[in-house]
N, C-alpha and C positions, 0 to 999 in steps of 0.2 A: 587787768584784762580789758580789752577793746570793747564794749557795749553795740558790735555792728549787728543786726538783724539776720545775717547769716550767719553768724557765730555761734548766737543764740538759737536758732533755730538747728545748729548744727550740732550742738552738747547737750539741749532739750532730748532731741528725736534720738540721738545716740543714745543718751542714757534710757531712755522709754524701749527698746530694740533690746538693748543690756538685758534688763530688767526680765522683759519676756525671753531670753534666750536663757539666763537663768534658770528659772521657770519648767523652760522646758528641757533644757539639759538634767532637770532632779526628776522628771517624770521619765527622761535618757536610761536613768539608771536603775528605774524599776523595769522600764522594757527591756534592758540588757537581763538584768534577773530573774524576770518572770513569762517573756513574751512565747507563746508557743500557741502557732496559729491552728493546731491541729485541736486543741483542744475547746471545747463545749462546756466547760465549766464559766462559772457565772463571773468571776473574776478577770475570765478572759475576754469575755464579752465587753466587759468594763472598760478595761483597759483599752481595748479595738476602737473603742467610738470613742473616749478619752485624747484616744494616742490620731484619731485622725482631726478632731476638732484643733488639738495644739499643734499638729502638723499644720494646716491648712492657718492658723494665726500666724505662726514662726515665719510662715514662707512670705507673706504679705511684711511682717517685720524685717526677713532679711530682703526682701528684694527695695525698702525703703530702705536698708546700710547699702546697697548696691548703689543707690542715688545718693544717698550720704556722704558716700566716696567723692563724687562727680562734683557735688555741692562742695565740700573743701578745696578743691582744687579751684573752682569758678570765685569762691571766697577770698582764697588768695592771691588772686588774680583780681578781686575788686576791692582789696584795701590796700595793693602796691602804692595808691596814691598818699599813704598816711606818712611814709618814709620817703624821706629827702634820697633819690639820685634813684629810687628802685623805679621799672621801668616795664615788669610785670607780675606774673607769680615766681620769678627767680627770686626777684628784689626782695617780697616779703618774707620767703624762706631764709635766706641771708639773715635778715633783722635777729633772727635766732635762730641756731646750729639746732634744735629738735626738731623744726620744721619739718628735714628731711627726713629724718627718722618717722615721724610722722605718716608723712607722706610714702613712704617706703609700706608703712603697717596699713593704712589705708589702700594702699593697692591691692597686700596680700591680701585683706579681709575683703575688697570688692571680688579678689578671684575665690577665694573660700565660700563666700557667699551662694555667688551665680552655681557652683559644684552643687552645692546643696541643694539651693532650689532644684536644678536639674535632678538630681537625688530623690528629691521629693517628686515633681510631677511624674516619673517613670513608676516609684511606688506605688502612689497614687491610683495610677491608671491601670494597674493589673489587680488581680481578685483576691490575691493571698500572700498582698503586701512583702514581695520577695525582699525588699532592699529595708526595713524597719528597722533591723539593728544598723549595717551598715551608715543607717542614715541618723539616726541618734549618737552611736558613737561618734559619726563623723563632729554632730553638735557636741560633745563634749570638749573637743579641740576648736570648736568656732568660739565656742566662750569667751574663755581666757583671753583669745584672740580679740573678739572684740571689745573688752574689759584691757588692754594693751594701749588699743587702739585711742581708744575715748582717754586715758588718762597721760597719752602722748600730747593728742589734740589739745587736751586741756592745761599741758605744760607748757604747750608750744604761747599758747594765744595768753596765759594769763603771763608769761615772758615778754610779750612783746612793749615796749614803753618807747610809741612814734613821739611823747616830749621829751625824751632825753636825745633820741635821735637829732631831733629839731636845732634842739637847743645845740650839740654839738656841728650840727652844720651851720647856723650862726654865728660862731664860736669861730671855726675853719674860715668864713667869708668873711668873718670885721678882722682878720687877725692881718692880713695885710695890710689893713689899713693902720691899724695899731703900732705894726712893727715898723712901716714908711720911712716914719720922722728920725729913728736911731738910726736908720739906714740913711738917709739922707745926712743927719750929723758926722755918724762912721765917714762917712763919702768924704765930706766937707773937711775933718778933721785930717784925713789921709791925703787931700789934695793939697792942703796948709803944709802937712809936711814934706810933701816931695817937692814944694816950692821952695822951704827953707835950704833942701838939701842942693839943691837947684845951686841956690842963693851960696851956700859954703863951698859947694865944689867952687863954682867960681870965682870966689873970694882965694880959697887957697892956690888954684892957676894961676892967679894974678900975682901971688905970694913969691910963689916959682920962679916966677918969670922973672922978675925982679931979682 
């Protein structure tokens, strides 16, 4: 794997985001089971101020995978210079066919993301939290999603080896030089014999003729 500062800062912050969607995806599944906002019992009360504290963390975590996204792309875009002939964020994705993939999962989970947040501030913002399940459920499919994501990214970058790249375009640029000289002999060796044959045809005309 590459050791670049965004890299790191990009499978850190992913995995810390993972981590709390987790978290709050198993807290998902007691509010699918148990939430019922009509009720005055003491467990529901719990759960209300529980379920809005991890709401209001989740959303600050997913809207940092919203820029997470943004940051990969900007990242691959500023290590194209490690590989020979790449010439932006194409070029690095090329270096390894998961790239794309990647970048593919990264997108879905920047749109999966932004849903949610908007999910969230709309529940939020009204008195008897209409959207709680819809918006937990939804986190039970960002999960996974993001847990896809992170372990694409981390295929992609611990794949990438700009020394063998290197080394193979070195390889490509001394080889004409390498191969020259047989082609030069080839040349030399092929001109000697059409001069011989030069040399017999007209020997044997003269044989003719005679």
């Amino acid at each position: 794997m590459i050791l670049h500062p965004g890299i790191l800062a990009l499978i850190g912050g992913s995995s810390l985001v993972l981590a709390m969607t987790l978290y709050a995806a198993a807290l998902g599944l007691r509010v699918l089971a148990r939430w019922d906002y009509d009720s005055h019992a003491e467990g529901q009360l719990a759960l209300e101020r529980r379920t809005y504290l991890i709401s209001t963390i989740v959303n600050y975590a997913l809207g940092f995978q919203i820029l997470s996204s943004l940051l990969f792309i900007f990242t691959l875009d500023d290590i194209h210079g490690l590989f020979t002939g790449a010439m932006c964020a194409t070029g690095s994705l090329n270096a390894n066919p998961i790239g794309w993939s990647a970048l593919l999962a990264s997108l879905v989970t920047l749109l999966a993301c932004g849903i949610w947040v908007v999910l969230n501030q709309i529940d939020q913002g009204s008195e008897d939290y209409p959207l709680v399940r819809l918006k937990y459920g939804a986190l039970l499919l960002v999960a996974p999603l993001l847990g896809l994501t992170l372990g694409l990214q981390i295929a992609y970058f611990r794949g990438l080896r700009p020394e063998i790249i290197r080394a193979l375009s070195r390889i490509a640029d001394t080889a004409p030089q390498l191969v020259a000289p047989f082609l030069d002999d080839i040349k030399q060796r092929v001109d000697r014999l059409d001069a011989t044959e030069v040399a017999l045809a007209a020997e044997l005309s003269e044989k003719v003729e005679t």
